[in-house]
KOLVEX-744134 format. One record per residue (C-alpha): residue in one letter; x, y, z. Coordinates in steps of 0.05 Angstrom, whole numbers, plus 5000, padded with zeros to 4 digits. Layout:
// KOLVEX-744134
AXYZ;...
END
This chain:
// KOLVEX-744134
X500050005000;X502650694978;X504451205034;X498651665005;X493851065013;X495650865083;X494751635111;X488351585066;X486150945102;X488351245172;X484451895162;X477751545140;X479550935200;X480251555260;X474051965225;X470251475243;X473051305312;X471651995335;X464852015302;X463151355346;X466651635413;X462552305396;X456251995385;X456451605448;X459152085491;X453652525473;X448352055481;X451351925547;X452052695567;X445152905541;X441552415587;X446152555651;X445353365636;X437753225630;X437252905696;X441953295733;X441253875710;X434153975676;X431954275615;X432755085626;X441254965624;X440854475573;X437154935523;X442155425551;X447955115533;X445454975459;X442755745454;X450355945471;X452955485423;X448755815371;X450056465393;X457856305394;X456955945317;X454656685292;X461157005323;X465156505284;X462356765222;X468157235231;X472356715217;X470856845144;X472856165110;X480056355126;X482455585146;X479155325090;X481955815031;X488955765072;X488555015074;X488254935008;X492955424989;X497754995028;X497654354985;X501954554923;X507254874965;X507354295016;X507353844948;X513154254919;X517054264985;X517154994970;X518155125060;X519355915045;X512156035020;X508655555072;X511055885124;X509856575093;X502656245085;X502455995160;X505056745188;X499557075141;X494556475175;X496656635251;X496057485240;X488557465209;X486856825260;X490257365317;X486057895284;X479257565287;X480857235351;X480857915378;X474858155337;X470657605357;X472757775434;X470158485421;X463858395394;X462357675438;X463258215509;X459258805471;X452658265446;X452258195535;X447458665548;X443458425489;X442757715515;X436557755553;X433257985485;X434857245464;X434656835530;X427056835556;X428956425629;X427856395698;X434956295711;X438956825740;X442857385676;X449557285716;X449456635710;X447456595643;X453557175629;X458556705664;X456156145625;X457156515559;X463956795588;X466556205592;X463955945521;X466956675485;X473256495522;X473955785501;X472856045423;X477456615426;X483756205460;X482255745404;X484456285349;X491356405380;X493255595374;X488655195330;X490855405264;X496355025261;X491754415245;X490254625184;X497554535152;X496053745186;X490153675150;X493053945080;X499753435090;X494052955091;X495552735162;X488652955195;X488652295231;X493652645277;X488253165290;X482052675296;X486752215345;X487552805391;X480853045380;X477752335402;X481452305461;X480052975487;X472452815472;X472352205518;X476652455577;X472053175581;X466052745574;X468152325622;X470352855667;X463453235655;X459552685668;X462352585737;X462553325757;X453853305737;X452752675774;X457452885841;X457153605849;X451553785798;X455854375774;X454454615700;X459355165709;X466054695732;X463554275673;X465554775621;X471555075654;X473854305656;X472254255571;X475454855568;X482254765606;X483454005557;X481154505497;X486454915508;X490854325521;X488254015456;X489654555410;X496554675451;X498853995446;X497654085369;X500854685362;X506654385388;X506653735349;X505154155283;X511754485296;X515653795304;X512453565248;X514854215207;X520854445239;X522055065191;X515355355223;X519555595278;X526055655244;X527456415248;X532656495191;X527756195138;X523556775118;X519256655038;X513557045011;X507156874978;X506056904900;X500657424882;X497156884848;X495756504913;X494957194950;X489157364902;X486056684903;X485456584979;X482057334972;X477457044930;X476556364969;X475356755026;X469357194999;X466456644968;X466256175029;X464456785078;X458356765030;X456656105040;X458156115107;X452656615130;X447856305076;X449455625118;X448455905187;X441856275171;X438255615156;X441655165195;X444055585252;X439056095281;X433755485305;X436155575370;X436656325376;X429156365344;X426355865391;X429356175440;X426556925427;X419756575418;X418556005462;X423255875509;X429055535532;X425654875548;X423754805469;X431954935452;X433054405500;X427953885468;X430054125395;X437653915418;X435353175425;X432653145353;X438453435323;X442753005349;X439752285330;X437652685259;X445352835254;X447852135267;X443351775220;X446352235169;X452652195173;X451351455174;X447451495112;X446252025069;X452752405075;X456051785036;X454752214967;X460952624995;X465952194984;X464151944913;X464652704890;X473052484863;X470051834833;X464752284791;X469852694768;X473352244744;X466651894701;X465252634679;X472352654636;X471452054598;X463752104578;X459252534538;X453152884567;X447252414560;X452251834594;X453552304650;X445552454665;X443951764659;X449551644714;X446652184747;X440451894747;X441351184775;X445951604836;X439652044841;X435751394846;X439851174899;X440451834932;X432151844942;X432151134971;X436651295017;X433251945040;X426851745039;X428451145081;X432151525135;X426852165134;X421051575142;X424251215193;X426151805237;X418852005232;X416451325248;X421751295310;X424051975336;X418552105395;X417951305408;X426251275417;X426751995461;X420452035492;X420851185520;X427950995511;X432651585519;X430952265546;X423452195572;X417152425555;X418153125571;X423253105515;X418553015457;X415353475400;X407753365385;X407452925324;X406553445275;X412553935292;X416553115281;X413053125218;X416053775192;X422353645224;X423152985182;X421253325117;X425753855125;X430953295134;X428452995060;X429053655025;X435953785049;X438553065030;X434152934965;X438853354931;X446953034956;X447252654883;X446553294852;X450853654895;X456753114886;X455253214824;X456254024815;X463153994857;X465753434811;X464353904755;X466754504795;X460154844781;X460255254845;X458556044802;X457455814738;X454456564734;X456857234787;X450157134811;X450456494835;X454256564900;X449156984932;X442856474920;X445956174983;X444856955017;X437256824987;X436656245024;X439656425087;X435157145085;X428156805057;X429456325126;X429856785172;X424257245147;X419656755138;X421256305202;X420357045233;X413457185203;X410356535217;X413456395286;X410857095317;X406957485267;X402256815251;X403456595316;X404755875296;X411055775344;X415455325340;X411255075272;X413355705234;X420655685259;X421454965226;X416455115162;X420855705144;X427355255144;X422754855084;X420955435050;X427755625044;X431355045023;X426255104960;X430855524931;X436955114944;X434154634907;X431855024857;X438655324841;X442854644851;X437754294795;X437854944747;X446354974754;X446554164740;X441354174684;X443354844645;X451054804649;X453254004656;X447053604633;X445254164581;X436853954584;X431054324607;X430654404679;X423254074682;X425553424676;X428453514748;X422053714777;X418153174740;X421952724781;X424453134839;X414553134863;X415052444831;X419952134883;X416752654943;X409052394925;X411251754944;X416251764998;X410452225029;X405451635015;X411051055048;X410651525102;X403851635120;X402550965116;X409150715152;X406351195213;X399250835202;X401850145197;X407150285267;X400650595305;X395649945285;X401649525311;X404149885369;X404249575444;X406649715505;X412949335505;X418949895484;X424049385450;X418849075409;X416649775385;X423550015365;X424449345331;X417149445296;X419150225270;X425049975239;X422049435203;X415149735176;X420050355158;X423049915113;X419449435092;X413049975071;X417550425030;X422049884999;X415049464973;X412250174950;X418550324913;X418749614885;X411149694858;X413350334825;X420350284798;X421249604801;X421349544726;X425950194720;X432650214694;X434750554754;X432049944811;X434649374756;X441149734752;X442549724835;X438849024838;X443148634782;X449949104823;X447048714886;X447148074852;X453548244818;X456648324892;X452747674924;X455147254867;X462147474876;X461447314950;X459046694942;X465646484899;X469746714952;X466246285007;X466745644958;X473945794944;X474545735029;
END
């Protein structure tokens, strides 16, 4: 195995170790923090990590246009310009660090605008203290783990990142349970994050001595200057676009409802966030195989390709959306956090729809990045700002001028990612596919009718059946969610090229399989 394969291998092997170790530990911390410490801190503590994600904004894509500005200098050995790169990284992360401590201390005296609580304002002041604190140290030290993750060596940063997980939540856990003490809980996660990003800091410059050598001094080409610039504008774009819709649920339930609903909504999106990284955010790391189908085939090749990953991409979504529907309240509400925990039905219903319409389309993103369709047109780059503004207005008019609540705050996240959709499917379509947009939405309400119909019936189907016995229930959801959609599917595709494509790749794998276990 080539070097570049075996860090390849080690990167996807501790990825997933510290998405396990994550996932547990939070499960784990959740339910100690709801019974220790009640609902009011926990909605807290995920209204300051919103709160905190806005501030970050400042970071303006920086890591991510530096990172990549690192890999053809790192490639070249070229040492002069990547630490010219690195110096230029440290002064703007210094910069914002700084920025983001001046604005975090001035937003104080607006907090009580966004925190309706009983619990006392100093507290809830020392509690986002200690939160600003935590992100600004991590400015000064952290951004040395981006030249690790462009030498391909991120494993070195998940490794580090896994441990310091468990030990805090370890740690945290025990502080709750014994002395019942939110506050010690975050100083401790914030002394090993600062130990974290120190201990990195330090093996980054072992790892690349002439970081700290004094007498090497380089300088950047214009070129790269001019393209981290642009980078940097682009993803600051996207960035805010991204937060608007997915990162201002907390503050809006917050300013109308309370912090008991952040606290319940915290629950949902982390089980909704686990099952997709388990399953839909697979289309992610097929985006370099598709790139590499796009150069060696013409355009009608490519859509049909496109198609049968489409195909695939709506199985997959509709499967997950369905069986979160079928299983969110019945897991939380009886298994995991209690009853107290739970959304009516309906507000479920919206929240696992919103999940379909913002996975339905991953094929046809993987797609666009293979292609490097990002701004096909100036325009482009601000539908994202669309999206992010159309959210926010709407989630605004419904939750308080309608007075639907929590209803409106999650039915303006599905009006929004309309447009998203709309503009991934008109980029795909006009510039790589070259065909008239309306065969996307042909099948775009062709797929939702019935993943909408598996659904409703799934929900039926789990309520006719349902008992009083917990394991058999969970058991039951998973099956009738799918079973029901895969038997619709079959009675509608099943004789499409798309479902005889995956079924005869299925047989293709069995059969080989097989061999192997006769060959034994």
């Amino acid at each position: 195995m080539s070097n570049r394969k075996k860090m390849a291998v080690m990167n996807v092997f501790s990825a997933i170790m510290y998405y396990v170790a994550n996932s547990i530990i939070g499960f784990i911390n959740r339910k100690v923090f709801t019974v220790y410490l009640g609902s009011e801190l926990l909605g807290l503590n995920g209204l300051v990590v919103s709160v905190i994600s806005m501030l970050s904004l400042l970071e303006l894509g920086v890591a991510s246009s530096i990172g990549y500005s690192l890999y053809k200098p790192l490639e070249e050995k070229n040492y002069g310009e990547v630490k010219a790169i690195m110096q230029l990284f440290s002064r703007l992360y210094r910069y914002i660090g700084i920025a983001v401590a001046v604005i975090g201390l001035v937003l104080i005296p607006f907090l009580p605008f966004f925190v309706r609580t009983t619990i006392d304002q100093n507290y809830v002041i020392a509690v986002y203290l200690i939160f600003l604190l935590d992100a600004v140290l991590s400015y000064f030290m952290a951004y040395r783990r981006t030249i690790i993750v462009s030498a391909q060596k991120d494993y070195i940063n998940k490794n580090a990142d896994t441990f310091l997980y468990i030990v805090t939540g370890i740690l945290q856990i025990i502080i709750i349970c014994v002395w019942k003490s939110y506050i010690a809980s975050l100083i401790v996660k914030l002394i090993f994050t600062v130990l974290n990003n120190l201990y990195l800091y330090i093996k980054a410059g072992k790892m690349f001595p002439y970081l700290n050598d004094k007498n090497l001094h380089g300088e950047i080409e214009k070129e790269v200057k001019d393209k981290i610039v642009y980078n940097v504008k682009a993803l600051f774009v996207i960035k805010i676009a991204s937060y608007c819709v997915v990162g201002t649920d907390n503050i809006l339930l917050s300013a109308f409802a309370n912090l008991t609903a952040v606290a319940i909504y915290s629950g949902y999106t982390l089980i909704i966030g686990i099952i997709n990284n388990l399953f839909n955010r697979s289309f992610g790391y097929i985006t370099a195989n598709i790139g590499n189908y796009l150069i060696g085939h013409n355009k009608e090749e490519i859509y049909q390709f496109y198609n049968k990953l489409n195909f695939l991409n709506y199985l997959i979504t509709s499967y997950t959306s369905i069986a979160l529907l079928v299983l969110l309240n019945e897991f939380i509400g009886k298994v995991w956090l209690g009853e107290d925990y739970v959304f009516p039905m309906a507000v479920v219903a919206v929240l696992a729809f919103n999940n379909y319409l913002r996975f339905c389309t991953q094929a046809a993103e993987a797609f666009r990045s293979a292609a490097g369709l990002y701004s096909p047109k100036p325009f482009v780059k601000y539908i994202a700002l669309l999206e992010g503004g159309v959210n926010l207005v709407v989630s605004i008019v419904l939750a308080h001028f309608a007075k639907m609540g929590i209803y409106g705050i999650f039915l303006g996240t599905s009006v929004s990612t309309t447009i998203s959709i709309a503009s991934i499917a008109w980029i795909n379509y006009r510039f790589l596919f070259e065909k008239k947009v309306h065969f996307f939405y042909l099948k775009f309400f062709w797929y939702m009718l019935w993943a909408i119909i598996s659904g409703c019936v799934s929900v039926v189907l789990f309520k006719n059946l349902y008992t009083r016995n917990v394991l058999f229930n969970i058991i039951l959801g998973l099956v009738v969610s799918f079973v029901i959609p895969l038997g619709v599917n079959y009675l509608v595709f099943g004789r499409s090229v798309e479902w005889r494509y995956f079924i005869d790749m299925l047989k293709g794998i069995f059969h080989k399989v097989m061999q192997k276990v006769k060959k034994q």
